[in-house]
N, C-alpha and C positions, 0 to 999 in steps of 0.2 A: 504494500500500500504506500503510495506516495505522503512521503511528510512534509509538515507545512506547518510551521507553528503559529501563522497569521489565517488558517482557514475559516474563523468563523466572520472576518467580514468577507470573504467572498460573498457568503450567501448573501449577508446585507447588502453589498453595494451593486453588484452583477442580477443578483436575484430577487431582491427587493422582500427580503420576506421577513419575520414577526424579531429578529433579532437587533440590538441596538447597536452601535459602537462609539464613543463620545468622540474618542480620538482618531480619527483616520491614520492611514498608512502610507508610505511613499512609496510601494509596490505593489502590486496585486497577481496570486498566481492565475494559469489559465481557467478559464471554465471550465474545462473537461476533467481537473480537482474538484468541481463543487458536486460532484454526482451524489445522490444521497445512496447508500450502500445498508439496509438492516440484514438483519440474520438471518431472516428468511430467504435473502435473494443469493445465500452463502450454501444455499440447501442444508441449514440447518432443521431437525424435526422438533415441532414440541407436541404437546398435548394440547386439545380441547379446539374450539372453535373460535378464531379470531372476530372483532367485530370488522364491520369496510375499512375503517381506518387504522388497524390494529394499535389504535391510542386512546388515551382519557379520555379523548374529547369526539370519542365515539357514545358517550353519557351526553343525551340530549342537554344543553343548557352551559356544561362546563368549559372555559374557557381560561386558554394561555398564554402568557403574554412573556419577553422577556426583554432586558438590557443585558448587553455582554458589553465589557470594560476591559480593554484591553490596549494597554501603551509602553514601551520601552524596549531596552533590551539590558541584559551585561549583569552588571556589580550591582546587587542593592545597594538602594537608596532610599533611608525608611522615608515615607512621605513624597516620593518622586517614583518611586516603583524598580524596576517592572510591574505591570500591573498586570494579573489574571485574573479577573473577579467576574461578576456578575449579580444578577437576580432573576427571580422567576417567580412569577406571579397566577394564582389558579384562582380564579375565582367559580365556587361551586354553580350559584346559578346565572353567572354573567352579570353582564353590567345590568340588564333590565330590571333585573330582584335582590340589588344589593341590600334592600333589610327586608327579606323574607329568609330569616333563618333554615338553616338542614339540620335535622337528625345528626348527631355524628357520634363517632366514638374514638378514642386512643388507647393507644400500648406502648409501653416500653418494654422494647428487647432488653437494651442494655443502656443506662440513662446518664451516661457520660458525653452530653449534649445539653442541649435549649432547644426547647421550642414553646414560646410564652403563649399564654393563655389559655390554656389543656387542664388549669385547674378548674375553670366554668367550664370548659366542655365538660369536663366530668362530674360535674357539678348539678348542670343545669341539662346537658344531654342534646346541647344546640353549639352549632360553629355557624355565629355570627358575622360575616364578612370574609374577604379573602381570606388565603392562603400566601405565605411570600416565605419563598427559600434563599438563603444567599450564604456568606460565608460567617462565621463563628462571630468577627467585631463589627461585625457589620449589623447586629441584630440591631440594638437599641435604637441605630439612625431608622432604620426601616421597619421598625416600630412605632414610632414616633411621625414616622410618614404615614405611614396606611391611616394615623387617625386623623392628621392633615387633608388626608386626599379623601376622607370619607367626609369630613366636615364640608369642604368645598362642593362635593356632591350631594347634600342633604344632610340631616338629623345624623349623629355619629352611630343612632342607632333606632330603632324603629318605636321607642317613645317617645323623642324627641330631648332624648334628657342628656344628649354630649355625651355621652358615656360610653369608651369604647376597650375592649383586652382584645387586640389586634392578636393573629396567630400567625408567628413569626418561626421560620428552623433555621437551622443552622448545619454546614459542614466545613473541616478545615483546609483551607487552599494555601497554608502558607511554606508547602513547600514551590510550588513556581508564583507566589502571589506574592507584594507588601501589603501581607496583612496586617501591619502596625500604620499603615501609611492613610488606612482607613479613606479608600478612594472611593466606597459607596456611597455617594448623597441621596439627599429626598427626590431630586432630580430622575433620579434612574431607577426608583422604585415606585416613582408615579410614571414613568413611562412604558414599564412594567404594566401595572395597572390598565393606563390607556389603552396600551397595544394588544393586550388579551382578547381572543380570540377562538373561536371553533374551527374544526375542518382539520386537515395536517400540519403537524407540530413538530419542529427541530428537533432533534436529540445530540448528544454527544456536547461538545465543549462550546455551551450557548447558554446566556442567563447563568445562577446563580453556580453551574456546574462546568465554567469557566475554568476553572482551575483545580480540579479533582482528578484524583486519582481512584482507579481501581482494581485491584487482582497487583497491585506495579504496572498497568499498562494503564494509559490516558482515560479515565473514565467520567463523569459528568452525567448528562441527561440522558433518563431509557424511559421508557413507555413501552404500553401494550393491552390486551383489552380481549376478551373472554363474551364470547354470547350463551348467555344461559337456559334451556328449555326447561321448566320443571311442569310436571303430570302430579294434579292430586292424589289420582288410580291411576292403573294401567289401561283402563278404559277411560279416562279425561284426557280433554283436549290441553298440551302443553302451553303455559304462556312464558313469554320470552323475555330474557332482561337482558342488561350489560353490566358487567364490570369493566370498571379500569382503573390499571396501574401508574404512577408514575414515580419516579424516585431519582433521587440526590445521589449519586452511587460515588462512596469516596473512601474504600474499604477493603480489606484481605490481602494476605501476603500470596504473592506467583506461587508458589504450590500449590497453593488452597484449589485453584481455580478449575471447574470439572461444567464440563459445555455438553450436555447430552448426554453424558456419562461418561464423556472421556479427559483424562486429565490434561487438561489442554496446558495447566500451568507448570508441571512435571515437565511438558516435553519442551517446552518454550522458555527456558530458564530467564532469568532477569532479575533484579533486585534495584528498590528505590530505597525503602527503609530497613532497616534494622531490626524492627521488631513489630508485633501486632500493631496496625497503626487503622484511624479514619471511620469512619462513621456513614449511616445511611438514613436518610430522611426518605420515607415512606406516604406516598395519599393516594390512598384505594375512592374510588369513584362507582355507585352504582344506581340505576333509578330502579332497582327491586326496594318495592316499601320497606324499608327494616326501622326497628325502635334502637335506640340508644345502646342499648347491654348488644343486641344482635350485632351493631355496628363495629362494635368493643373486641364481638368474635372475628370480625371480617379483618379489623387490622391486624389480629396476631395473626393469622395468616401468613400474612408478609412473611415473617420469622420461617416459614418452613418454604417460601419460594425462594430467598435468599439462601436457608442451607442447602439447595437441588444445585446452585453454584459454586458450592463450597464454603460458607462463611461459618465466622464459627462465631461471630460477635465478641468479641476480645474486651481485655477491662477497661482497654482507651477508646471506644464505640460508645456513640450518639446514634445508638437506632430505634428511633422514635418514628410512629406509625399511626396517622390519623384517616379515620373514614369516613363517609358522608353518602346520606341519599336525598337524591334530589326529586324524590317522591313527596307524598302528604305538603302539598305548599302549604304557607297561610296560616298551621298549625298555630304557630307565635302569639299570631295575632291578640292582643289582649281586647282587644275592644267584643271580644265574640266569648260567651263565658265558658263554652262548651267547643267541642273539637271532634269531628268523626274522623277518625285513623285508621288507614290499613296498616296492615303487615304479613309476613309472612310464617305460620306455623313455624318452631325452629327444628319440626323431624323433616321441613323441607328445605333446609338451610347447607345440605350436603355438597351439592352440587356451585353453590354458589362461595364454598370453600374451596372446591379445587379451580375454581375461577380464578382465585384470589393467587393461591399459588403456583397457577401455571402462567398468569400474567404475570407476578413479581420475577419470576424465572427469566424470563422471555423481556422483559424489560431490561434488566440487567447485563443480557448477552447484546441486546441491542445498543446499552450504551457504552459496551467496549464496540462494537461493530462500525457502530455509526457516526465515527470519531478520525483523528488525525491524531498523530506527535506533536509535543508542543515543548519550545524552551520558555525556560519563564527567571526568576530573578538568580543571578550570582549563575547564570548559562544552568540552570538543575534543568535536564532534559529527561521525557516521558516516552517512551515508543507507546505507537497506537498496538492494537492487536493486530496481528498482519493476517491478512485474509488470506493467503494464497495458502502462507503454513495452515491455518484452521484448517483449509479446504482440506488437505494432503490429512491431516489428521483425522478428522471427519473418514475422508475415506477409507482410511489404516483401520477404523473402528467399526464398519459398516454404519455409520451413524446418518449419512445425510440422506433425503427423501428419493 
């Protein structure tokens, strides 16, 4: 695979598509580097049925947005960079229903992380307004934005009373990142916001997953997305839902790493770090009705689509995992005393587990896939995953389709 450590404004300047870049470049590689490449198109096999856009935002309403922050080269310079940063902004029901709360629920795998406001989720069983992922020192500013940018766009929350616990996550970039140099502004987490969007969605080194690593190979933004049929009898007619994935992937050492079942990080040796290093931020998406505690089981999920990859969630891991449905609208509403709710029986809640785990898999692999090499501060350079070797490996294994 061709490396390029300036790949993600290709897309923006050549391509025009949902990603930011504050600082342009004084080169640009060719087009025929911006090819978008997932797992799938590697004849990799997974389980279950993808949705059309095999992403989040295959869940009617959900919608993502990013800025990618990327400037310098060479020696740190705290506060001058290199800079590999970003954000990433989900907003469950889009711009149109920013205060009509979701259902949601959270999990901590392993909670050597942030991610603010997950004590009301838990709380109260509702995730009130976006989602924004970005890198570890960057929380507080893009905190403190989301209740800016909800204030300018109405009531900070749907009484009218200012009142806002913004849900913010985190992963660490500062091995190619100045992440002392704190280049996030409100700037670029409201353009985040703006630019959020349905339809197809970036992956790999874009928004908040700019400068992430994972397995030791270049990792950042994955997605993916699960259709689900469930039958009350075997004599009922099946009704259909979606799950989707997305994830922050910035985690596990090269051996760990297992693609289909075969150990792809055995045969591909490499080393970044030293020792268990990185974290993963998790948002499960689905418009099956589920209540609060259901939502709760859909995000540990994650935790067993991440181990089909190999992770083993180490003592320095931030993998934190939040879920949401964008079923029952309106629910919130206090002006109305009473609320008719679906959901779903939880002995029909099977199927919509292994959704959960076969899109966290599949997300994962797509954001080592879907990615580039990148240098970033003091020259610390990342190899992508090189698709030719997966290929060759894949086929040593009988693994691909």
């Amino acid at each position: 695979m061709t490396s390029n450590r300036f790949f993600p404004l290709v897309l923006v300047v050549l391509l025009g598509l949902d990603s930011f870049a504050r600082e342009p470049i004084k080169s640009l590689p060719s087009v025929t580097q911006a090819k978008i490449v997932r797992a799938r198109d590697l004849g990799i096999s997974f389980e279950g049925t993808p949705g059309k856009l095999n992403a989040i935002t295959d869940v009617p309403g959900v919608e993502v947005g990013y800025t990618t922050v990327i400037s310098g080269e060479g020696k740190l310079e705290v506060g001058k960079g290199p800079v590999r940063t970003g954000v990433t902004a989900i907003l469950p029901r889009g711009h149109a229903s920013l205060n009509d709360p979701v259902y949601a629920g959270f999990f901590s795998l392993n909670g050597n992380g942030e991610m603010t406001g997950t004590a009301w989720v838990e709380e109260s069983g509702f995730l009130e307004g976006p989602i924004i992922i970005t890198n570890t020192h960057s929380v507080g500013v893009a905190r403190d934005a989301v209740i800016a940018w909800r204030v300018k766009h109405g009531a900070a929350d749907n009484t009218g009373d200012w009142w806002s616990l913004p849900l913010v996550a985190e992963t660490w970039d500062g091995w190619l990142n100045d992440i002392n140099g704190f280049h996030v502004n409100p700037e670029d987490v409201w353009h985040a916001l703006d630019s959020a969007h349905g339809g197809p969605i970036e992956e790999g080194s874009v928004g908040g997953g700019t400068g992430m690593i994972c397995y030791e190979f270049k990792g950042g933004n994955g997605t993916a997305s699960r259709k689900i049929d469930i039958r009350a009898s075997k004599d009922g007619s099946p009704q259909s839902f979606i799950v989707g994935v997305f994830l922050q992937a910035n985690f596990g050492r090269r051996p760990q790493l297992t693609i289909a079942g075969v150990p792809v990080g055995k045969k591909i040796p490499g080393e970044v770090y030293k020792q268990e290093s990185g974290s993963c931020i998790a948002v499960v998406a689905t418009d099956a009705p589920l209540l609060p505690n259901q939502l709760k089981r859909l995000a540990r999920r994650v935790s067993l689509g991440l181990a089909r990859t190999g992770m083993i969630s180490g003592n320095g891991s931030g993998d934190l995992f939040i879920a949401f449905s964008t079923a029952n609208p309106n629910v919130a509403n206090a002006e109305q005393i009473t609320h008719t709710v679906q959901t779903i029986p939880n002995d029909l809640m099977d199927q919509l587990f292994a959704g959960v785990v076969q899109a966290t898999e599949e997300a994962v692999v797509n954001a080592l896939v879907d990615n580039h090499s990148m240098t970033g501060r003091d020259n610390h350079y990342v190899d992508a995953l090189p698709h030719e070797r997966l290929r060759e490996l894949l086929r040593q294994y009988n693994r691909r389709q």
